[in-house]
C-alpha positions in Angstrom: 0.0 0.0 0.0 2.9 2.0 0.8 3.9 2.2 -2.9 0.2 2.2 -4.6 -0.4 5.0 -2.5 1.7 7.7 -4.3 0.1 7.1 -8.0 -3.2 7.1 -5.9 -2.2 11.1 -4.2 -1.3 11.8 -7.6 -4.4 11.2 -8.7 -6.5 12.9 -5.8 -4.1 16.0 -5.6 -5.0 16.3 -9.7 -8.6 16.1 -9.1 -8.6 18.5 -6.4 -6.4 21.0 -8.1 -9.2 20.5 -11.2 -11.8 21.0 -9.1 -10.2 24.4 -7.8 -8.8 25.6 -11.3 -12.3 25.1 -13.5 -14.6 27.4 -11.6 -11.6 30.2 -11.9 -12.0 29.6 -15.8 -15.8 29.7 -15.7 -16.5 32.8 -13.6 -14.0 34.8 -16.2 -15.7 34.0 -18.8 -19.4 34.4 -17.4 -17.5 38.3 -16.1 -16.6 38.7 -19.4 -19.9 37.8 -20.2 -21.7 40.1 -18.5 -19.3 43.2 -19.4 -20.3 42.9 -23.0 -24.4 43.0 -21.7 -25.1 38.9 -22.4 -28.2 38.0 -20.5 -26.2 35.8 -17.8 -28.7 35.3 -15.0 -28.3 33.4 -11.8 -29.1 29.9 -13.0 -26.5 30.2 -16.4 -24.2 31.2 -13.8 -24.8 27.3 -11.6 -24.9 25.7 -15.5 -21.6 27.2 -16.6 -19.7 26.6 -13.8 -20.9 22.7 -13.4 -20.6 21.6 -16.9 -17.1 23.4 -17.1 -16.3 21.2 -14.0 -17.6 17.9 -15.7 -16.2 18.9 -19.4 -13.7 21.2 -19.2 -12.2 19.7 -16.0 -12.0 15.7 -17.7 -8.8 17.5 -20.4 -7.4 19.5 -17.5 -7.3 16.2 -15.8 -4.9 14.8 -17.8 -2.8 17.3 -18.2 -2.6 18.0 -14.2 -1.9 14.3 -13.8 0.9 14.8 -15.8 2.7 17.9 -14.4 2.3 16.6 -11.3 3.3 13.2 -11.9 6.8 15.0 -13.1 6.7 17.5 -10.3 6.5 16.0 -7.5 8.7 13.2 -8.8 11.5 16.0 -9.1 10.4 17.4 -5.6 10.5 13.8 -4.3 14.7 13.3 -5.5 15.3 17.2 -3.8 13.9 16.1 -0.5 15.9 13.0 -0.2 19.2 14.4 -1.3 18.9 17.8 0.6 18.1 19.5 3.6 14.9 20.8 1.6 11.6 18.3 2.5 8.3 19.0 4.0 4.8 20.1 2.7 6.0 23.7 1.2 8.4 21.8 -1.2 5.2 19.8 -2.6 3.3 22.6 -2.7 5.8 24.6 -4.7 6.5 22.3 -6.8 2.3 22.2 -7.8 2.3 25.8 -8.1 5.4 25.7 -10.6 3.5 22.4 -12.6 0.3 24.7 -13.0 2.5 27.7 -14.3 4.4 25.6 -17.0 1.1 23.4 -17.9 -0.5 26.8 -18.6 2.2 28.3 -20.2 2.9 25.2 -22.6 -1.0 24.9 -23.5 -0.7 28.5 -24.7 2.3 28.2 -26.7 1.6 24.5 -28.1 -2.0 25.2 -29.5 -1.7 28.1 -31.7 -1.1 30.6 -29.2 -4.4 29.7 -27.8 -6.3 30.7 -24.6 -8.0 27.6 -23.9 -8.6 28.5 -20.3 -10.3 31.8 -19.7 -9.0 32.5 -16.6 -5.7 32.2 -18.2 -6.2 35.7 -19.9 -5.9 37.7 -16.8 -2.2 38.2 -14.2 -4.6 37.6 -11.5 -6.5 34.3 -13.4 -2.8 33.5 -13.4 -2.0 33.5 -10.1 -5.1 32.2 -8.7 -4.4 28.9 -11.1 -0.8 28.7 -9.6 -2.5 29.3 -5.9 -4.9 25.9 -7.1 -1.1 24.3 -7.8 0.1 25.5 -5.1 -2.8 23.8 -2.9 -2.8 20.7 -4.7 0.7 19.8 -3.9 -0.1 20.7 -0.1 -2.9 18.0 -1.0 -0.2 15.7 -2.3 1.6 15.7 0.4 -1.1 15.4 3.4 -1.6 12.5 1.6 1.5 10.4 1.0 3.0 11.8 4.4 0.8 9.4 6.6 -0.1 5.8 6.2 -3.0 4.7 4.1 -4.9 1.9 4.2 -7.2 0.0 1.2 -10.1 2.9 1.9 -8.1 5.7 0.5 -7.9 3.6 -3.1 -12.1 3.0 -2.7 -12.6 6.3 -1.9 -10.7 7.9 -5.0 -12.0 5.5 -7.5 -15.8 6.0 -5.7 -14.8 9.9 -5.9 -13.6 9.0 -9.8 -17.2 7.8 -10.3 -19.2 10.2 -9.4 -17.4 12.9 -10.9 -17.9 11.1 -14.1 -21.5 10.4 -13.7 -21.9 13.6 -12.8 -21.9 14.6 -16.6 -24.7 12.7 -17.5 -26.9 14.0 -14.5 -26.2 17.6 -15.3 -27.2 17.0 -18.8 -30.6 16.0 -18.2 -31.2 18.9 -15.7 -30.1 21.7 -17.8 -29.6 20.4 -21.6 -31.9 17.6 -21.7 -32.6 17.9 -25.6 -28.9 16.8 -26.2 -29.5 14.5 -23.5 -32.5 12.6 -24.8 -30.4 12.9 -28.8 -27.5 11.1 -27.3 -29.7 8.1 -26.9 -31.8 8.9 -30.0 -34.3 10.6 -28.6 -35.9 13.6 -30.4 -37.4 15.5 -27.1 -39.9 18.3 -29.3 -41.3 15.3 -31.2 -42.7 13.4 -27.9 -45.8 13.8 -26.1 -45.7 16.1 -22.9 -46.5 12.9 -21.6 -43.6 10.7 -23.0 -41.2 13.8 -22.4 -42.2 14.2 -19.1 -41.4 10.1 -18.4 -38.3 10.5 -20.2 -36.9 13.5 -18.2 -38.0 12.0 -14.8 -36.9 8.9 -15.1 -33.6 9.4 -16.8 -32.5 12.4 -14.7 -33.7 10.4 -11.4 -31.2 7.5 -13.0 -28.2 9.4 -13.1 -28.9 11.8 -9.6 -29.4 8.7 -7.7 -26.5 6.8 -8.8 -24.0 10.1 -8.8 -25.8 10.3 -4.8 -25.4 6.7 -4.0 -21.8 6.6 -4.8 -20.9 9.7 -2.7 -23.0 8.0 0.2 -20.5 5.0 -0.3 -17.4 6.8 -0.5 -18.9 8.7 3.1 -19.4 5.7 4.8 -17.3 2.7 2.9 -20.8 0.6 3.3 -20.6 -1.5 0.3 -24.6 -0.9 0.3 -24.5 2.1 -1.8 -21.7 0.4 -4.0 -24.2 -2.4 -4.8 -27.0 -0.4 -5.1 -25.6 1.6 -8.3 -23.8 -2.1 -9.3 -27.9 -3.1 -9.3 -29.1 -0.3 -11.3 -26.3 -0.4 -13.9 -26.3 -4.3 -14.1 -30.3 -4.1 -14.5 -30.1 -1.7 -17.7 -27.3 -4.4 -19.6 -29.5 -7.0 -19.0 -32.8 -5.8 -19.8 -31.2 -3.9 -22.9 -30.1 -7.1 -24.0 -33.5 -8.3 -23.5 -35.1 -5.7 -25.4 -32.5 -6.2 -28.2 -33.2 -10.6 -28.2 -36.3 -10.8 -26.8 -38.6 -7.5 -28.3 -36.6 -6.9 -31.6 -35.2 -3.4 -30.7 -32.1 -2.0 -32.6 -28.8 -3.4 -31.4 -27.1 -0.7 -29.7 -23.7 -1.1 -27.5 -24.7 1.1 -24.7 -24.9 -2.2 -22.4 -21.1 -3.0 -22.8 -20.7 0.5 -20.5 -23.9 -0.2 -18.7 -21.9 -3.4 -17.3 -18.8 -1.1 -16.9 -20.9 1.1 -15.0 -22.2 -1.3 -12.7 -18.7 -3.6 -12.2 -17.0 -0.7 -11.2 -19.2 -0.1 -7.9 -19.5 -3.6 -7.4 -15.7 -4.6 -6.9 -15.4 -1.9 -4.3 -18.6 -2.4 -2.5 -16.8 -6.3 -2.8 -13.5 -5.4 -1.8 -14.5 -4.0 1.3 -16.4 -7.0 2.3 -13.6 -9.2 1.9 -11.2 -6.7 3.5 -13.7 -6.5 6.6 -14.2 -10.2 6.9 -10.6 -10.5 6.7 -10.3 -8.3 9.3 -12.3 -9.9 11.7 -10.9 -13.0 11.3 -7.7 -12.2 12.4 -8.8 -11.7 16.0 -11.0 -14.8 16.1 
């Protein structure tokens, strides 16, 4: 655990630094926004800043993985062959990875602000703050011993933050939504539409809530019960597919993606808790 625990505070301190850096980006843009007199009210405002979380933030992943993945590698060889260690060299270190990832996305795309809080000295700074408290992050992390949990908990975390996606889409763009599994919305019922928004925006909401509840408590309950739902939709797609004649779609192959996922941690920590017991039997 000792060693799977590093790639694992990678991981985190990235997410957490993403989760920091995309709202800076959004609220620019929705200032900018409003300086040239757009109509941004209170509820584009909530819709801007999630979906740049969920969309923008899955591309900024990667590239945050990666600077940090060399940063804190190079921080790692200064504090074992120097005098220079602790949580400020960490968080330096994520402040400088921000700095060059920005810079480098700017002059590799075309001279291109992909970021709009990039634009600004202070957009700037606040990113490199994000950096800077990410590798503070990093290091809280890998400075203690970890057990199993902190693994479930960042892949539960992982999750949800990808479900999240689908969930925000049926709130706020549920046209695009219902296209994406080829539904035309305007050509429904109000009935049909009204089923179809419900149901499909109670799907994803409950799931994206039932794996935060499991990553809260580590009861392998909520796990299973998103495992259930997930499962359910394969099968009875495949059903519907063999059994009623509907067009053959491969939406179940990340339905049962979706529901293993949950289900090996909500089993891993029932095997880890029974073999905990059974050493003091």
């Amino acid at each position: 655990m000792n060693i799977a625990k590093y790639p694992f505070a990678i991981l985190s301190a990235a997410l957490f630094t993403v989760m920091l850096i995309t709202p800076i980006s959004s609220i620019s843009n929705l200032i900018w926004l409003a300086s040239a007199d757009m109509p941004v009210g209170f509820i584009t405002w909530i819709e801007v800043i999630l979906f740049d979380f969920q969309r923008l933030g899955i591309a900024l992943y990667a590239v945050v993985i990666i600077g940090f993945g060399i940063a804190f590698s190079v921080a790692g060889l200064i504090s074992k062959y120097s005098s220079y260690s602790g949580k400020y060299l960490f968080a330096v270190a994520g402040a400088v990875a921000i700095g060059m990832a920005l810079f480098l996305m700017v002059e590799l795309l075309f001279q291109t602000q992909l970021l709009g809080g990039n634009r600004s000295i202070i957009g700037k700074i606040l990113h490199c703050v994000a950096g800077f408290l990410g590798g503070y992050f990093f290091y809280s992390l890998v400075s203690v011993q970890r057990s199993y949990t902190f693994i479930i908990r960042f892949l539960g975390i992982l999750y949800a933050y990808l479900v999240l996606g689908s969930a925000l889409g049926w709130i706020f763009t549920p046209i695009s939504a219902a296209a994406d599994f080829g539904f035309v919305l305007n050509e429904l019922s109000q009935a049909a539409q009204n089923a179809l928004l419900r149901d499909f925006t109670s799907f994803f909401v409950a799931t994206f809530l039932f794996m935060v509840l499991g990553v809260i408590t580590l009861n392998p309950i909520w796990f299973f019960s998103v495992a259930i739902i997930y499962i359910g939709a394969a099968i009875f797609n495949l059903i519907a597919i063999y059994v009623h004649g509907t067009s053959y779609n491969q939406i179940f192959i990340f339905e049962f993606i979706l529901g293993g996922w949950p289900a090996i941690l909500g089993l891993t920590i029932i095997l880890n808790n029974d073999r905990t017991k059974n050493k003091f039997l």
